[in-house]
C-alpha positions as a printed Julia matrix, in Angstrom:
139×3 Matrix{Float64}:
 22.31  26.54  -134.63
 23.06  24.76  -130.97
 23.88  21.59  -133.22
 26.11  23.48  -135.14
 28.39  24.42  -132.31
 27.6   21.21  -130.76
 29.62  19.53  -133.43
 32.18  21.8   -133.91
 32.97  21.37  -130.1
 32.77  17.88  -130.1
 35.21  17.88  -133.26
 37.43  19.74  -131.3
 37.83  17.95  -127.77
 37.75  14.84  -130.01
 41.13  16.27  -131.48
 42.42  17.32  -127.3
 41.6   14.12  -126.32
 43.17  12.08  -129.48
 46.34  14.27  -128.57
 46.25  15.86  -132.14
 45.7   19.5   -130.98
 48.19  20.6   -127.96
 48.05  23.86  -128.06
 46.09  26.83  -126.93
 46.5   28.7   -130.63
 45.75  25.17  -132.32
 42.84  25.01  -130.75
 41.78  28.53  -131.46
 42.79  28.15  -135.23
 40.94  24.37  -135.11
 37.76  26.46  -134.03
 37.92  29.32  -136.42
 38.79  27.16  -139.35
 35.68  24.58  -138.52
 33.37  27.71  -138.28
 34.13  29.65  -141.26
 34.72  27.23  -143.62
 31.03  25.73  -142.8
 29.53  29.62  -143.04
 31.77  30.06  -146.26
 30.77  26.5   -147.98
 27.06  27.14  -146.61
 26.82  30.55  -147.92
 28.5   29.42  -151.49
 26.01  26.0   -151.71
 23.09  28.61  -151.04
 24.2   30.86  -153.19
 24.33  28.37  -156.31
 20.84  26.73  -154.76
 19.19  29.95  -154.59
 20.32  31.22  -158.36
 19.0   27.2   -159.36
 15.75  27.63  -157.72
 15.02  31.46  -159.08
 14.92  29.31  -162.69
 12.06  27.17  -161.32
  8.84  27.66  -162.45
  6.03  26.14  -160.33
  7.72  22.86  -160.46
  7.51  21.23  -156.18
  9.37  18.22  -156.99
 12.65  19.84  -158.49
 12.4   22.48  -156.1
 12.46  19.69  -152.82
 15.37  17.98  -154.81
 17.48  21.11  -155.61
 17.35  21.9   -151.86
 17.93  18.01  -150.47
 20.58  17.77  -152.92
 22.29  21.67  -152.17
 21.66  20.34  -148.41
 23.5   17.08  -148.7
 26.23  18.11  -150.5
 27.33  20.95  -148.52
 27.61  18.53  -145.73
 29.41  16.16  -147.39
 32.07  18.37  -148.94
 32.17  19.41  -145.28
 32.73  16.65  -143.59
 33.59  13.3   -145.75
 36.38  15.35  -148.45
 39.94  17.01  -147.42
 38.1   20.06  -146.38
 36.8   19.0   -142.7
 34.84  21.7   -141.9
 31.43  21.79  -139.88
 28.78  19.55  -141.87
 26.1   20.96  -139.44
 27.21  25.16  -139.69
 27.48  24.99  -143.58
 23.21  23.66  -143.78
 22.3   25.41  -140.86
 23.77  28.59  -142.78
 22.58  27.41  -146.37
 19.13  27.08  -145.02
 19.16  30.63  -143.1
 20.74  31.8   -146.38
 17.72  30.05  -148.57
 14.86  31.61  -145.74
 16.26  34.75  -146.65
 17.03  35.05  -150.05
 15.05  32.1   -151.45
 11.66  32.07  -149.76
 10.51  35.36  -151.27
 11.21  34.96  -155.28
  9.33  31.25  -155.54
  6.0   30.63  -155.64
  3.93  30.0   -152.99
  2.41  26.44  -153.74
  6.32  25.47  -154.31
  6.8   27.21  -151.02
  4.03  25.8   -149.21
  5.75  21.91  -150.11
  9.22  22.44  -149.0
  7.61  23.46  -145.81
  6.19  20.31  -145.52
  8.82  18.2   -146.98
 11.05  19.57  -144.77
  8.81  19.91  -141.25
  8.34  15.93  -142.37
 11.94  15.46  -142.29
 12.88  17.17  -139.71
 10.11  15.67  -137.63
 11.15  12.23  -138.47
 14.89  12.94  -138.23
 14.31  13.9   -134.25
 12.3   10.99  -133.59
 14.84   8.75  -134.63
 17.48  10.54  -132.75
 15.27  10.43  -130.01
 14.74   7.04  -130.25
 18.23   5.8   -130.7
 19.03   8.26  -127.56
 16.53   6.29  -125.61
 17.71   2.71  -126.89
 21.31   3.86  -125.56
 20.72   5.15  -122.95
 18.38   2.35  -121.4
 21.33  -0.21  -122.43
């Protein structure tokens, strides 16, 4: 969740320091729009994920690409589309939504692969970021 608000603060002294928010109520409504539309687009992609995955039976590889695929394009409806909310809140909040709802109505071999598909990719994704961090910084 820190990377959530991470971005969404960085989006928004990005806009104070590009001049395009002035004010202290543009600010505020910059901040509230970025959060809830990332909850509200997370929620709705888990949602539609969740009622997806309930269909599945004992199938691991459509159940990784449902959630890669419900993952990705919350983010970039989010972020790349006329919408600009937070990428980072909307998956953060699909994923708490899928952990809740999700994780208790598949089965458990299913269950038991996502986990590692996704420890595997979130493993590698912080090594990389690590790495690049490193490589930056040491320049």
């Amino acid at each position: 969740m820190s990377g959530a608000v991470s971005m969404i603060l960085f989006y928004l002294f990005l806009d104070v320091a590009n001049g395009e928010t002035t004010s202290t109520v543009e600010f505020t409504f910059q901040a509230v729009r970025l959060t809830l539309g990332g909850v509200i687009v997370g929620l709705l992609f888990g949602f539609v994920v969740s009622i997806w995955m309930k269909r599945i039976i004992r199938d691991h590889t459509l159940s990784i690409v449902i959630t890669i695929i419900g993952s990705y394009l919350s983010f970039y409806l989010c972020e790349f589309t006329w919408l600009k909310f937070g990428g980072v809140a909307a998956v953060v909040i699909q994923g708490l939504y899928l952990a809740a709802v999700v994780k208790r109505k598949i089965y458990p071999e299913s269950e038991q692969a996502l986990d590692t598909v996704w420890s595997t990719m979130a493993f590698s994704g912080m090594t990389v970021l690590f790495v690049l961090v490193g490589v930056i910084a040491g320049v």
